[in-house]
C-alpha positions in Angstrom: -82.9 -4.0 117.9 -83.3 -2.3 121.3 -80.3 -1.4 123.5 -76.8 -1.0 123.3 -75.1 -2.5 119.9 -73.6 -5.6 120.6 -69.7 -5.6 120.1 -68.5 -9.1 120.7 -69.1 -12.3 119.2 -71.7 -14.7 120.4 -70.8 -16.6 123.7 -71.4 -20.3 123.0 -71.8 -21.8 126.4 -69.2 -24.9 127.5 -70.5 -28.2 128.5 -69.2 -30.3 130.8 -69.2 -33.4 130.3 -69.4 -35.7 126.7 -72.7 -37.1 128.7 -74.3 -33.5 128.7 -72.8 -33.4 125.0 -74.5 -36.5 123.3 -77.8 -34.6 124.7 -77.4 -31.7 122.7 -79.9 -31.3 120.5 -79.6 -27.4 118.7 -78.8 -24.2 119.9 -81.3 -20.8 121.5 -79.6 -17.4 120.9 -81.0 -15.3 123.3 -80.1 -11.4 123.4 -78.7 -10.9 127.9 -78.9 -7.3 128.6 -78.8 -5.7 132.1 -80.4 -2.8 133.0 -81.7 -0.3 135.8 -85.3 0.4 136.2 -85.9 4.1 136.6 -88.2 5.3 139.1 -91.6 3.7 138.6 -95.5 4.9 139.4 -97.2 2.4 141.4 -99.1 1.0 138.3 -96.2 0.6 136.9 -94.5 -1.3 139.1 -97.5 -3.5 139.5 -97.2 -4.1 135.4 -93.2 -5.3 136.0 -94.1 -7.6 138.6 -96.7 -9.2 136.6 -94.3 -9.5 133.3 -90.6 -8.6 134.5 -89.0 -9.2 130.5 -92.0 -6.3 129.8 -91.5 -2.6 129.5 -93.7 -1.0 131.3 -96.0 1.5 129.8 -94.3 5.0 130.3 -91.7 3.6 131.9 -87.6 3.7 130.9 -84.7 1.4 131.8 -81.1 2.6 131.7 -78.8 -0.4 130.2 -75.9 -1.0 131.8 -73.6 -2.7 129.5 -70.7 -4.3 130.9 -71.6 -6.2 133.7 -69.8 -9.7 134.1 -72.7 -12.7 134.1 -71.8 -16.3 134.8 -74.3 -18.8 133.9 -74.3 -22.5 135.7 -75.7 -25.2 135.3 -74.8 -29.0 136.0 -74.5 -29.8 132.0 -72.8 -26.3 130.7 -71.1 -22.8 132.1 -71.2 -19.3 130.4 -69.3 -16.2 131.2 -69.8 -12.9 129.0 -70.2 -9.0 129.7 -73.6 -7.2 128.4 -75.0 -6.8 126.0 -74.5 -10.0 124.3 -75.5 -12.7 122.6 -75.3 -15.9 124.0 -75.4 -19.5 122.5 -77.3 -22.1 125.0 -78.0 -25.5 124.2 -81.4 -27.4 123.6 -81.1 -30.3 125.7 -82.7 -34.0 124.6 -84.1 -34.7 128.3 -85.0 -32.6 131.1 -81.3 -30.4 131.9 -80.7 -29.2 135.4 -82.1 -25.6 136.4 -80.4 -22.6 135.2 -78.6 -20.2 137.7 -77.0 -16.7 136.7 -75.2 -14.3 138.4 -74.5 -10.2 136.7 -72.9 -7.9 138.6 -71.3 -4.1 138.2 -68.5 -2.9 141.2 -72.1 -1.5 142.4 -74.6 -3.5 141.8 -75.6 -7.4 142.3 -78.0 -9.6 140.9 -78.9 -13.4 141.1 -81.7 -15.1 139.7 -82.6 -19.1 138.6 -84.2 -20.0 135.5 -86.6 -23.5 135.0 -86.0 -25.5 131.3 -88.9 -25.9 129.6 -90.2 -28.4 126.6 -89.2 -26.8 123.7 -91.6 -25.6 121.4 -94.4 -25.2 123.6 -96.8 -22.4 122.5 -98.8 -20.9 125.3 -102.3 -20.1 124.1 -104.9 -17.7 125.3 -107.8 -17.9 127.6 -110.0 -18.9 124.6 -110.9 -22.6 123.6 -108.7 -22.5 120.9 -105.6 -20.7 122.3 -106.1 -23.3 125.1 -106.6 -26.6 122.2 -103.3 -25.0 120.5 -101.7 -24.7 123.8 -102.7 -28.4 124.7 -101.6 -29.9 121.2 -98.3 -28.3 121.0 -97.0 -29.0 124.9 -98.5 -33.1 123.6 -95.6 -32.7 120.7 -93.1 -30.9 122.4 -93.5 -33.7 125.4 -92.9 -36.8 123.0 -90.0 -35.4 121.3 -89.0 -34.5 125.1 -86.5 -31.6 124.2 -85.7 -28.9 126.3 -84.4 -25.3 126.2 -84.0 -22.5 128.5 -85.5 -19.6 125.9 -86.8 -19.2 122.3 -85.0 -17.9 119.4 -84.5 -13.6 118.9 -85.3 -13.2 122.1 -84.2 -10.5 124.6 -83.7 -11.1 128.1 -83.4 -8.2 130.1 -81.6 -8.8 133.5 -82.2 -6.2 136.1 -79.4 -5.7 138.3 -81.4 -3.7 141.0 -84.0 -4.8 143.5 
């Protein structure tokens, strides 16, 4: 795994309220680090903008473990220090929107995050990708479950404009 090894147990985030609870439907693992991008070409930054959870070719990030994130949202709270993992629920119905806060003593970020139907595939620009794509957001939609990332995923919060 890239970054920093993780030294604390996974952060299962707290719901609040036994109404969010009964929605509850599984649990995403996603991998929070924060980082610093270093000094990027033009092209480069041009590739982050288009894909900001992307490395850009020839590009580094400097981790910065140990900044302090809070995540809110109306059905659950988090709080943990980077790099960890952390535990968010798959919702039956359409949750609230996501909103997370990492800072250092130097640096500040904040950022919102949509739900989407879990299980959705995103296909390609061909007919296929774009059938598969079609099919799978039909299934997700009439199960009508919702999550705010996938499974063994890392999400890379950068805590610098």
């Amino acid at each position: 795994m890239e970054g920093a090894p993780i030294k604390q147990p996974p952060v299962t985030a707290t719901l609040k309220n036994q109404t969010s609870a009964s929605r509850v439907v599984g649990y995403t693992e996603p991998v929070v680090r924060t980082f610093v991008p270093k000094e990027l070409t033009e092209a480069q930054k041009q590739q982050y903008l288009a894909n900001p959870n992307s490395q850009p070719q020839g590009a580094n990030r400097t981790e910065v473990s140990g900044a302090t994130c809070a995540i809110d949202t109306a059905e659950f709270s988090a709080q943990f220090r980077t790099p960890a993992i952390v535990r968010l629920p798959k919702f039956h119905g359409k949750p609230s929107k996501l909103r997370m806060t990492c800072k250092t003593p130097e640096l500040l970020t904040h950022f919102t995050h949509n739900p989407m139907l879990d299980g959705v595939v995103v296909g390609g620009a061909s007919i296929a990708g774009l059938v598969a794509a079609a099919v799978t957001a039909g299934i997700a939609a009439s199960k009508d479950n919702w999550s705010y990332s996938a499974d063994d995923i890392i999400v890379w919060v950068n805590l610098k404009d």
